[in-house]
N, CA, C and O of each residue as an XYZ file, in Angstrom:
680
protein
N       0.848     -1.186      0.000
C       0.000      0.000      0.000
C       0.889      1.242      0.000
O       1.931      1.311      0.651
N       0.433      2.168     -0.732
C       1.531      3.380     -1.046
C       0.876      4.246     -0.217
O      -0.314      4.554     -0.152
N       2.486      4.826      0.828
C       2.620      5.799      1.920
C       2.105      7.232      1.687
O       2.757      8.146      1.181
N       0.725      7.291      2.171
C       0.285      8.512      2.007
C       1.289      9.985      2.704
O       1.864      9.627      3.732
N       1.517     11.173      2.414
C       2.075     12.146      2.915
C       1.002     13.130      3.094
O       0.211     13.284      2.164
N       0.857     13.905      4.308
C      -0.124     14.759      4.960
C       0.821     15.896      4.257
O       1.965     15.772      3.819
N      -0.207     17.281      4.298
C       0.889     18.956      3.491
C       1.810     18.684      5.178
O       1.297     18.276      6.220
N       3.296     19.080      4.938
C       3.503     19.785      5.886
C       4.417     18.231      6.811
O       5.350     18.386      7.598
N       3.970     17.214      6.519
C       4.959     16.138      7.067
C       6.008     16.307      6.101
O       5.870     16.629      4.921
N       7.149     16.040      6.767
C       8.301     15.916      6.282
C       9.363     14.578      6.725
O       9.673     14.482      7.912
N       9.737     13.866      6.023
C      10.657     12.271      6.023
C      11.692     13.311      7.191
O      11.732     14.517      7.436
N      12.417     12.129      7.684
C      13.541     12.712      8.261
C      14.663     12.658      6.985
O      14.297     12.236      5.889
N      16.134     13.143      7.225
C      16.905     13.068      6.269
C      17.281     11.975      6.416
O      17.310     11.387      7.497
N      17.823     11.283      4.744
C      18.302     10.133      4.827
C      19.836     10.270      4.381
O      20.254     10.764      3.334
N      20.422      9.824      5.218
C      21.995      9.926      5.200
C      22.551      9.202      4.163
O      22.160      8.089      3.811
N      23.654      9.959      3.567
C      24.640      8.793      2.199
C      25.362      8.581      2.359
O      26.038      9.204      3.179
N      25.686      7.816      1.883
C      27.411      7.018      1.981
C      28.555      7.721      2.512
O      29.166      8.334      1.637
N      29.035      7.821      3.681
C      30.371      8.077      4.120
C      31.368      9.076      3.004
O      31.757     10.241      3.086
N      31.528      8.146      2.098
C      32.464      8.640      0.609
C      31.896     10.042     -0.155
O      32.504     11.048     -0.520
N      30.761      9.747     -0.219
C      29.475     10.767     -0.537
C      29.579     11.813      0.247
O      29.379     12.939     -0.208
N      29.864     11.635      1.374
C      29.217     13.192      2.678
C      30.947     14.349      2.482
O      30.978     15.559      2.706
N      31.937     13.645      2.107
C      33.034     14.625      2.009
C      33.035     15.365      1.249
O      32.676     15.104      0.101
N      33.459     16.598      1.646
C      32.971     18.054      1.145
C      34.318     18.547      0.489
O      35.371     18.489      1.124
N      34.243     19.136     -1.073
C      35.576     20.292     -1.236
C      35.236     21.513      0.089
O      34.228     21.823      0.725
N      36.572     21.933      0.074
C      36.911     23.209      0.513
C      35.401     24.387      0.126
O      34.720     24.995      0.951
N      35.305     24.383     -0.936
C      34.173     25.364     -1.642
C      32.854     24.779     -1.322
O      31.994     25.505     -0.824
N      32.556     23.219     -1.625
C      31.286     22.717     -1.188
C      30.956     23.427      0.292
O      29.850     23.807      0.676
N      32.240     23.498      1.023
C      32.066     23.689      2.431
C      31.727     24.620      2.617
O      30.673     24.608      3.252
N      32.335     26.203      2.218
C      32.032     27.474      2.160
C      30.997     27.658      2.020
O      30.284     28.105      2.918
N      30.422     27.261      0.388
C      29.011     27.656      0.258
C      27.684     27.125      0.835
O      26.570     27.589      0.593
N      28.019     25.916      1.762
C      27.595     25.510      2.328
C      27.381     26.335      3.858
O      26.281     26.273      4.406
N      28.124     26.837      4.270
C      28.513     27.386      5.518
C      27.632     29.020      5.451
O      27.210     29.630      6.434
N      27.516     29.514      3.800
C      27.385     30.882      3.143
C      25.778     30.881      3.290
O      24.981     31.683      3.778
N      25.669     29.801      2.743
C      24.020     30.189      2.334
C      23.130     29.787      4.010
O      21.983     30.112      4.320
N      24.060     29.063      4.771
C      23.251     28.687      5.701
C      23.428     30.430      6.698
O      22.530     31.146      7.141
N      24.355     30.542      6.730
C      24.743     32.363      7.300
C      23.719     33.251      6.474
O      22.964     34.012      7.079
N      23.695     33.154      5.088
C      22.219     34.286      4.805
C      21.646     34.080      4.433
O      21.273     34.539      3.354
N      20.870     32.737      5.436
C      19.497     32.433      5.789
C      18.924     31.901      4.919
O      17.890     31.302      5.212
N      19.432     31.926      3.382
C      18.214     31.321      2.518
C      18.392     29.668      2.505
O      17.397     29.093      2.066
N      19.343     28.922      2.855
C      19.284     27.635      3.191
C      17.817     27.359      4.452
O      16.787     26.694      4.343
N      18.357     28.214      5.577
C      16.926     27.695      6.375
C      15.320     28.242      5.593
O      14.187     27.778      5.719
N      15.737     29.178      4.938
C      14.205     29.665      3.782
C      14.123     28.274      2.882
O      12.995     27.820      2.689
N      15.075     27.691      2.416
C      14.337     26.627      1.547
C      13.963     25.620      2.823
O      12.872     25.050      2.833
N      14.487     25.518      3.406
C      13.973     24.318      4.303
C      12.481     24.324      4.534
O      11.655     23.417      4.430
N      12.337     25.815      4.937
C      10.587     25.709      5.416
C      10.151     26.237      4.267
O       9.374     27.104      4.667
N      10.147     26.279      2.991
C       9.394     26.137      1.734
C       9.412     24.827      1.783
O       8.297     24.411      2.099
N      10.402     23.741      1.561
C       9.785     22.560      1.581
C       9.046     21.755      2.450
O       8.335     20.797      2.148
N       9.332     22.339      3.836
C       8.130     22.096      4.643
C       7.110     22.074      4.919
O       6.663     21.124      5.561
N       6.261     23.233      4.495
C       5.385     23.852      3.728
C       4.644     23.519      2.741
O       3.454     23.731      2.509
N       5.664     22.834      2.026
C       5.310     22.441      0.610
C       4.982     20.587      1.002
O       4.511     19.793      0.187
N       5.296     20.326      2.130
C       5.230     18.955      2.200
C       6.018     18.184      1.314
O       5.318     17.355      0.733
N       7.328     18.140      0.960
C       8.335     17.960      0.190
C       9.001     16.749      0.964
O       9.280     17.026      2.130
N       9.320     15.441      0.550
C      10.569     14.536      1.123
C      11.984     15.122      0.967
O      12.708     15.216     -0.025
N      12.151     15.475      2.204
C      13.357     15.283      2.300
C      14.850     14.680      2.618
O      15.064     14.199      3.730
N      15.852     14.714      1.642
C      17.041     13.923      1.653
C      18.240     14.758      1.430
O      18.364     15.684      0.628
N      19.267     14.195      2.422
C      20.961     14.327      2.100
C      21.152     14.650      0.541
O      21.546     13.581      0.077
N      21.088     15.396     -0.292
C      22.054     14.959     -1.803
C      23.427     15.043     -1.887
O      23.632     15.275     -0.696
N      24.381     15.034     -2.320
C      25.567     14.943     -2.660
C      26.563     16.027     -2.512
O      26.378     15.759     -1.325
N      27.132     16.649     -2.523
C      27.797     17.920     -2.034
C      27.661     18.491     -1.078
O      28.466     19.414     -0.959
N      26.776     18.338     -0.051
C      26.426     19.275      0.852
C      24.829     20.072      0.615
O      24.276     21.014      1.181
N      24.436     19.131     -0.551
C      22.889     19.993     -0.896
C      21.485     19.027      0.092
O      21.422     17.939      0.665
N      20.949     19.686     -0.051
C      19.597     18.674      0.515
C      19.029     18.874     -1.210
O      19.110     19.598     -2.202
N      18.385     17.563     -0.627
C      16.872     17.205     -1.935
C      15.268     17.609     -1.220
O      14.919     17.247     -0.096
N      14.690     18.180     -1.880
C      13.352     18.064     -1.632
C      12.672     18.307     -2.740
O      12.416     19.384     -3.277
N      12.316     16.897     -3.132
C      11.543     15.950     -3.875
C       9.658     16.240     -3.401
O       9.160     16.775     -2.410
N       9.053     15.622     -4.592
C       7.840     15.943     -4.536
C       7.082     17.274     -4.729
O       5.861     17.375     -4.847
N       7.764     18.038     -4.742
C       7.123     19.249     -4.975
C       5.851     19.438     -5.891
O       5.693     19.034     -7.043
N       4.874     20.246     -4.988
C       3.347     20.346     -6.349
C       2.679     21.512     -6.215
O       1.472     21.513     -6.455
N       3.276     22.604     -5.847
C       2.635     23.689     -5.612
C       3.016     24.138     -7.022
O       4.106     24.270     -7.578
N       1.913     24.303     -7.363
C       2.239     25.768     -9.412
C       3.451     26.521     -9.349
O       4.241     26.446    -10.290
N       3.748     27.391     -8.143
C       4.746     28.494     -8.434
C       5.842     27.986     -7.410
O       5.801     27.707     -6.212
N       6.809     27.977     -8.341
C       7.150     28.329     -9.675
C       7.254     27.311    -10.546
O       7.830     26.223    -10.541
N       6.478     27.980    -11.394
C       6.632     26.668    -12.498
C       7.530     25.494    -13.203
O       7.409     24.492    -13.908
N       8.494     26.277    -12.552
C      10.040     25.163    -13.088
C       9.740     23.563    -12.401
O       8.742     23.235    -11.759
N      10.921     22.709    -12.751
C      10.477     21.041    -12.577
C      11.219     21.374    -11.288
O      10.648     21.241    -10.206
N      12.504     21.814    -11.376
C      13.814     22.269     -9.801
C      13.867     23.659     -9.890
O      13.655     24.289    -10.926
N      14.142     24.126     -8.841
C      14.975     25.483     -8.388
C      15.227     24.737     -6.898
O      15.055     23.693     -6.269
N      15.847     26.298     -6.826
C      16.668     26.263     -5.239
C      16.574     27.788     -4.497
O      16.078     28.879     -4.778
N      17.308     27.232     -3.445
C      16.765     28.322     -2.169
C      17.877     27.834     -1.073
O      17.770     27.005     -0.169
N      18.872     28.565     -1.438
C      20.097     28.224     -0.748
C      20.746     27.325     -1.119
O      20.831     27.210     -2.342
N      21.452     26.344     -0.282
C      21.561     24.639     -0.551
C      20.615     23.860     -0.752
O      20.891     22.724     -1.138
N      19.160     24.259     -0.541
C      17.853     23.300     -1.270
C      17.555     23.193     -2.492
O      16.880     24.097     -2.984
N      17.936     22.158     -3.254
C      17.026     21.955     -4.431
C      15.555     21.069     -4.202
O      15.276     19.929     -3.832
N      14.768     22.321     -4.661
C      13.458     21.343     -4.843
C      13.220     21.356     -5.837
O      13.474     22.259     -6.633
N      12.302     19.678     -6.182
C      11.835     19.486     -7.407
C      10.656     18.242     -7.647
O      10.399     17.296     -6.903
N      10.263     18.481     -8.499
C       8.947     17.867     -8.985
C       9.141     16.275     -9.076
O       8.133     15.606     -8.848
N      10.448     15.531     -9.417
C      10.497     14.578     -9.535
C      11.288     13.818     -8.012
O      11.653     14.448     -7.020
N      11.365     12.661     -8.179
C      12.233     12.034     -7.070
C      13.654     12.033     -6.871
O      14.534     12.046     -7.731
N      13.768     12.015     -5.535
C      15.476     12.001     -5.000
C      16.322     11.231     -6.165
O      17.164     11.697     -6.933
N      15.870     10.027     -6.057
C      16.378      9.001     -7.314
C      17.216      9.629     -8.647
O      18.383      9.539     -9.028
N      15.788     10.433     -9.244
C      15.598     10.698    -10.263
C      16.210     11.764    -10.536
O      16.472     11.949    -11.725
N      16.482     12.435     -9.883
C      16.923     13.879     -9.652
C      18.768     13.868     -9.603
O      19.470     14.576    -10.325
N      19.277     12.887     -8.573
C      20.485     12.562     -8.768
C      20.940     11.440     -9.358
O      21.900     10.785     -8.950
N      20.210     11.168    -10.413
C      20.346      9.830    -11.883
C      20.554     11.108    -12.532
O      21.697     10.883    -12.929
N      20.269     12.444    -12.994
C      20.456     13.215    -14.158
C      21.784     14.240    -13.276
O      21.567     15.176    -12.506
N      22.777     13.834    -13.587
C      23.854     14.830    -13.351
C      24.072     15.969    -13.841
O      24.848     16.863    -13.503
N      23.258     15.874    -14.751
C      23.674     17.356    -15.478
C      22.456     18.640    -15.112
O      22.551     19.867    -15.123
N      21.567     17.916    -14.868
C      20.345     18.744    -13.928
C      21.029     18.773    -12.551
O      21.012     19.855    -11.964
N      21.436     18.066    -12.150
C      21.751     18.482    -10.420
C      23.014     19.095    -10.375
O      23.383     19.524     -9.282
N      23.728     19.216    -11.325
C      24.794     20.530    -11.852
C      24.946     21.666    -11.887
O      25.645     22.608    -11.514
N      23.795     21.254    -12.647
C      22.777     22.764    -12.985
C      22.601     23.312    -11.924
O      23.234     24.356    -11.768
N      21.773     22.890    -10.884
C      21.230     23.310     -9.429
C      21.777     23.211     -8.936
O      21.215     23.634     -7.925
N      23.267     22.756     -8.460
C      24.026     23.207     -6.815
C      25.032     24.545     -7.953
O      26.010     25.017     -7.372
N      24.875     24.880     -8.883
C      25.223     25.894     -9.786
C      24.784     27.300     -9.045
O      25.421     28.169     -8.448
N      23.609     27.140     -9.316
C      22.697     28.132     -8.656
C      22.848     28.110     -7.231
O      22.849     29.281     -6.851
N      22.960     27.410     -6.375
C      23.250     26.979     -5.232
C      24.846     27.864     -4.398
O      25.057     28.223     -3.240
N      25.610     27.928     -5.559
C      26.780     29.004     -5.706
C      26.433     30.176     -5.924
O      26.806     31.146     -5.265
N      25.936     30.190     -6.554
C      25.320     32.022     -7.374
C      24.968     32.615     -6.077
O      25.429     33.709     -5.750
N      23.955     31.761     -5.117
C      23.163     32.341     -3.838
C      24.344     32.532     -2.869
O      24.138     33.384     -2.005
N      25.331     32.024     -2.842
C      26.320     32.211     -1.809
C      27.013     33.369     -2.412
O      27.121     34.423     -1.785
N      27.528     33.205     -3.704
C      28.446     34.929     -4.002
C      27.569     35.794     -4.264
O      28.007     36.860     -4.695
N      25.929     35.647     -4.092
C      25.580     37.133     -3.669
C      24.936     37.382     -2.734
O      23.889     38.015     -2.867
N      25.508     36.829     -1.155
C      25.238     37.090     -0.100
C      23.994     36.769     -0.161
O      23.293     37.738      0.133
N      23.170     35.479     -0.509
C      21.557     35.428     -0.288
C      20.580     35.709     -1.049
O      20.523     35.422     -2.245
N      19.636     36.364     -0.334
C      18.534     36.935     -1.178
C      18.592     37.729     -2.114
O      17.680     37.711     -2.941
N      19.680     38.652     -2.250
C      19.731     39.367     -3.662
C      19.957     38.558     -4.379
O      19.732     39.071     -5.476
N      20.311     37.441     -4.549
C      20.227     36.942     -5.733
C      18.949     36.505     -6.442
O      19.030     36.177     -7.625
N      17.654     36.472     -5.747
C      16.359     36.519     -6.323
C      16.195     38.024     -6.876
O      16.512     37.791     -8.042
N      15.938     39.313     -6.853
C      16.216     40.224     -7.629
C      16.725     40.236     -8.720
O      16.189     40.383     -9.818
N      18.142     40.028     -8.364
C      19.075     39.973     -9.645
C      18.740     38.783    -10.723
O      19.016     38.815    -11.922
N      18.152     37.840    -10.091
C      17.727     36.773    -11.092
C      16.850     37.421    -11.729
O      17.300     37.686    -12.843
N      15.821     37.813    -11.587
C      14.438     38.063    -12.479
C      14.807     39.212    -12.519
O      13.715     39.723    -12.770
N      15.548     40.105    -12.466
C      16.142     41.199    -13.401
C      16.904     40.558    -14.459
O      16.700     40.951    -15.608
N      17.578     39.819    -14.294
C      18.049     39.260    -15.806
C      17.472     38.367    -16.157
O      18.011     38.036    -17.213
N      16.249     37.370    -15.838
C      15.339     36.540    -16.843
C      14.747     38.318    -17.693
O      14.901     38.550    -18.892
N      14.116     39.287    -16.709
C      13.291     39.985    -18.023
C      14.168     40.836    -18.541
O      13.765     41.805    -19.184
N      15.342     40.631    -18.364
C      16.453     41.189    -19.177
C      16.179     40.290    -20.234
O      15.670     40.873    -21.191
N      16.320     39.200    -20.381
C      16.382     38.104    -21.569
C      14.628     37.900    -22.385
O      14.271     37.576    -23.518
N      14.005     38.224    -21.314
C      12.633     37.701    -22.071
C      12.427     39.181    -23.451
O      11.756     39.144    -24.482
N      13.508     40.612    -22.767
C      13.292     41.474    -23.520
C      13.971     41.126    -24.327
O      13.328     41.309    -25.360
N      15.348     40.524    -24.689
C      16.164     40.591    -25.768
C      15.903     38.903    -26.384
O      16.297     38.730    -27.538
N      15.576     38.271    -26.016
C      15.272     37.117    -27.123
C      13.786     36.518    -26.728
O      13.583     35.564    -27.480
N      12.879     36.676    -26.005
C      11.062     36.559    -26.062
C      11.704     35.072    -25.139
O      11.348     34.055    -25.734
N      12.276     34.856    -24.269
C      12.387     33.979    -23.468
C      13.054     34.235    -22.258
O      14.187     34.718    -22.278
N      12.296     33.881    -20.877
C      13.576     34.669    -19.732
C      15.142     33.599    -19.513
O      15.936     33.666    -18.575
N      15.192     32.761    -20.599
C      16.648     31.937    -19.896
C      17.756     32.077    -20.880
O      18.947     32.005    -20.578
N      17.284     32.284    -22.082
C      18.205     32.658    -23.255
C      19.474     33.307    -22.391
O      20.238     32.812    -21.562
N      19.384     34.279    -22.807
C      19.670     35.885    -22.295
C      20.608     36.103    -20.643
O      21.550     36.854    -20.390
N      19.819     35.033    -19.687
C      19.742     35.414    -18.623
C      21.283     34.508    -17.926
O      21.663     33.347    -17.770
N      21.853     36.123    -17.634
C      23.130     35.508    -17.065
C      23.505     34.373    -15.815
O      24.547     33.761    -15.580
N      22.388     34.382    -15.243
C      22.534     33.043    -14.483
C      22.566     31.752    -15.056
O      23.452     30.905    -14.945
N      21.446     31.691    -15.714
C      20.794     30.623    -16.076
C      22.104     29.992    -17.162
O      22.407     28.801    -17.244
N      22.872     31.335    -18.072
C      23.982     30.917    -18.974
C      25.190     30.295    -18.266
O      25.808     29.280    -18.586
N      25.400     31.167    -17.179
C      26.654     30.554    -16.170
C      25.923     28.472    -15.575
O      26.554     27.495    -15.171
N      25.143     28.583    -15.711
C      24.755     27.435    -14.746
C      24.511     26.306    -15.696
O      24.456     25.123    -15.359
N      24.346     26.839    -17.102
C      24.223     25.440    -18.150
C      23.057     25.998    -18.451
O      22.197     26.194    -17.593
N      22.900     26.337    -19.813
C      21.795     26.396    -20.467
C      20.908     25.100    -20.423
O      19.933     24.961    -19.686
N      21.375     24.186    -21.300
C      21.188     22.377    -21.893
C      20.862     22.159    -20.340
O      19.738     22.015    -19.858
N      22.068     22.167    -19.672
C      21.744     20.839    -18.538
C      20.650     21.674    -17.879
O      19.772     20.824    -17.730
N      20.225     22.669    -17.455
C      18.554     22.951    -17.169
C      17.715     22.845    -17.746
O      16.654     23.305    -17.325
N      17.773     22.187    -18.993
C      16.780     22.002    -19.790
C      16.201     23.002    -21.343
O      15.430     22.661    -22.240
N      16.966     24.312    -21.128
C      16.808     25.330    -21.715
C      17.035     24.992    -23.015
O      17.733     24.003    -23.242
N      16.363     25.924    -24.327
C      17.139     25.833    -25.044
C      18.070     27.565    -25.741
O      17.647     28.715    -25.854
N      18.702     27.267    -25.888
C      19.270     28.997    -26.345
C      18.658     29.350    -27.810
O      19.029     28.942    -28.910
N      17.682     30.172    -27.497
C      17.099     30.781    -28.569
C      17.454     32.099    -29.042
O      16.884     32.691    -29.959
N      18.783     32.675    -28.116
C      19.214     34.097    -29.134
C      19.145     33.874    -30.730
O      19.453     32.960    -31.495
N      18.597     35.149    -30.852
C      18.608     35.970    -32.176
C      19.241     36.277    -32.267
O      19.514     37.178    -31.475
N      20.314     35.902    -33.392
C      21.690     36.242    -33.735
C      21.883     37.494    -34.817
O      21.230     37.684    -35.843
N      22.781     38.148    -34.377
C      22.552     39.563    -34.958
C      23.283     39.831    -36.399
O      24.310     39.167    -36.543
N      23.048     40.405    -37.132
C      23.440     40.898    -38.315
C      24.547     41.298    -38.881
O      24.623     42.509    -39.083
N      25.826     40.349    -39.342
C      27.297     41.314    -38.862
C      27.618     42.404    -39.530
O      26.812     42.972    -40.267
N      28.717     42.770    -39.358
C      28.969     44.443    -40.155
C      29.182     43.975    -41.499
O      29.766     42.918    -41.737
N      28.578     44.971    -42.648
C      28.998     44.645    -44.036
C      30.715     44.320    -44.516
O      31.664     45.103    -44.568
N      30.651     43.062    -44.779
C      31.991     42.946    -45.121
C      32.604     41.382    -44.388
O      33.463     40.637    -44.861
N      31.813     41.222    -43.075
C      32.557     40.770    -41.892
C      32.095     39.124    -42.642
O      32.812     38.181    -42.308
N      30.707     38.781    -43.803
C      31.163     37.928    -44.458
C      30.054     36.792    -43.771
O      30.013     35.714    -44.364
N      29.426     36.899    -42.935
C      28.325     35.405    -41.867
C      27.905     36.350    -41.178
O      28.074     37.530    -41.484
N      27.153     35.848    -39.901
C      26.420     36.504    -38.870
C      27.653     36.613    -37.727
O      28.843     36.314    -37.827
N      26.900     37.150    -36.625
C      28.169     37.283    -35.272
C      26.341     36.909    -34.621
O      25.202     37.253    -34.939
N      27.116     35.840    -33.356
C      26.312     35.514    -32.837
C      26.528     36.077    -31.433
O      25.705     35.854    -30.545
């Protein structure tokens, strides 16, 4: 019989492998960073909230899996060292290049001290939704963090080169 979840219960964490839990130098920092400005404990109680399973992932990140609230519409984001996402723990660290993607972002939140980095994000998605009709094209996070491995695709409009120069300049 499949384990019903109430909103708002949360699994305890499930611990990984010994080999698994050792941290770089930097895993450690940003680990240490985001929990100092606060948005690590902000994702925690979004996924709490959200009634999300939570698990240990790999670097120093937590998983919280299950996610079903509409906003935000993405499958993952994050909120400090939390990635949450729509699919399972499993599933989530079977695609390496998605969970790349997200302890990516997971950095971004530590070199900008926290919460500004939500600002600055959706200042440069509608930076991008203005210059190519999509907010991830464009958008300097989303480019630093892997276009592909988030799923994106790069739809810049490649511009017109100077007469002479012979092709486009992209």
């Amino acid at each position: 019989m499949a384990e019903r979840r109430r909103p708002g219960a949360v699994r305890p964490l499930t611990a990984v492998p010994l080999a698994a839990a050792r941290l770089t130098g930097g895993q450690r920092a940003r680990q240490f960073a985001n929990l100092a400005n606060g948005t690590t404990l902000l994702g925690m109680a979004l996924a709490r909230a959200a009634g999300t399973a939570l698990s240990k992932g790999p670097r120093g990140l937590v998983i919280a899996s299950g996610y079903t609230w509409r906003v935000p519409f993405a499958g993952a984001f994050v909120l400090g060292n939390v990635v949450i996402c729509r699919i399972s723990t499993e599933q989530l660290t079977a695609n390496q290049a998605l969970l790349g993607h997200e302890e990516k972002h997971c950095s971004q939140y530590a070199c900008c001290l926290g919460l500004p980095f939500l600002p600055l994000y959706f200042l440069a998605a509608g930076w991008s939704q203005l210059r190519t009709g999509n907010p991830a094209s464009a958008n300097f996070f989303e480019r630093r963090a892997g276009l592909a491995a988030g799923g994106y695709v790069d739809i810049r409009t490649p511009k017109p080169a100077r007469r002479g120069a012979g092709g486009i300049e992209v």
